[in-house]
C-alpha positions in Angstrom: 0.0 0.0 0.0 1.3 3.2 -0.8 0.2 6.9 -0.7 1.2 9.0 -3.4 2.2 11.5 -0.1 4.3 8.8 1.3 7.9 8.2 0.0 8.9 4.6 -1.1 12.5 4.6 0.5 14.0 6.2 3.4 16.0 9.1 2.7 19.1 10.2 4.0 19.7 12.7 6.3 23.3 14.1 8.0 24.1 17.0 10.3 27.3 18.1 10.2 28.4 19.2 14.3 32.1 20.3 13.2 31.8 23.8 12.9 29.5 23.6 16.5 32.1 21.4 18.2 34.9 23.6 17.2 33.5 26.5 18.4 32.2 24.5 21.7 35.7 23.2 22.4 37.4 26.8 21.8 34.5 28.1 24.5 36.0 25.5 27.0 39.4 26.5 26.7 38.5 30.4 26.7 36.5 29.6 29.9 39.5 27.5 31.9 41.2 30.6 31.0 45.1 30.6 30.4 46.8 29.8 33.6 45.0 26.1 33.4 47.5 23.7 34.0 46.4 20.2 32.5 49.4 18.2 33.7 49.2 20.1 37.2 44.9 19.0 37.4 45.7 15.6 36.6 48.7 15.3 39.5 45.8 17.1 42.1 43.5 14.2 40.5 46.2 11.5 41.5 46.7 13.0 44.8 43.0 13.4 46.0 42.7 9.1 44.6 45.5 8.6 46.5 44.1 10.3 49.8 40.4 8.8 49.1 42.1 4.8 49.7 44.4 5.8 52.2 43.7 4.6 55.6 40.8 2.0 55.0 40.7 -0.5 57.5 40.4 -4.3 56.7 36.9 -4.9 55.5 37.0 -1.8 53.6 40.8 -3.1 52.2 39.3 -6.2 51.5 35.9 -4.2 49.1 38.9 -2.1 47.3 40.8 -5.1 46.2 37.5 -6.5 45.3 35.9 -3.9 43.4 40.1 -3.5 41.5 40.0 -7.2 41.2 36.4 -6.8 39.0 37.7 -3.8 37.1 35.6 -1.4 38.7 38.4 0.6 40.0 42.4 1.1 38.9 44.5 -0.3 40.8 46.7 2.1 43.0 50.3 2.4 42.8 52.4 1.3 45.7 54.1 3.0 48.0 57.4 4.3 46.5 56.2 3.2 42.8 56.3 6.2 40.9 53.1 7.0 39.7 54.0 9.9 38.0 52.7 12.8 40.8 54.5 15.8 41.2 56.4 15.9 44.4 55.9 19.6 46.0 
């Protein structure tokens, strides 16, 4: 059955987002503003993980090496491994 109104095959139809997501990703950068420091952010983000799994006790130990164990969180890096942080 067919309509003269309805179209016998799909037609195709594309949006091109580059000239958006270059403008959008420009935006971001403008906004963190010139001093950002992406090396510096990641380091801070290494140091806060580090500080969030210090100090667990056992049964806590025991959920981490779980949950690392089932891939549902990195491992950590050992103490004296050098995970790359910046020493201040």
């Amino acid at each position: 059955m067919n309509d003269d109104d309805t179209p016998d095959r799909l037609q195709a139809f594309e949006l091109d987002f580059t000239d958006h997501e270059t403008r959008r990703g420009a935006e971001v950068l403008a906004a963190l503003g010139e001093d950002w420091d992406p090396v510096a952010v990641l380091h801070e983000e290494e140091a806060a993980y580090r500080l969030l799994y210090s100090g667990l006790d056992e049964e806590q130990e025991a959920v981490y090496r779980t949950l690392v164990a089932a891939g549902v969180l990195p491992p950590r890096a050992e103490p004296g491994e050098d995970d790359g942080a910046a020493s201040d």
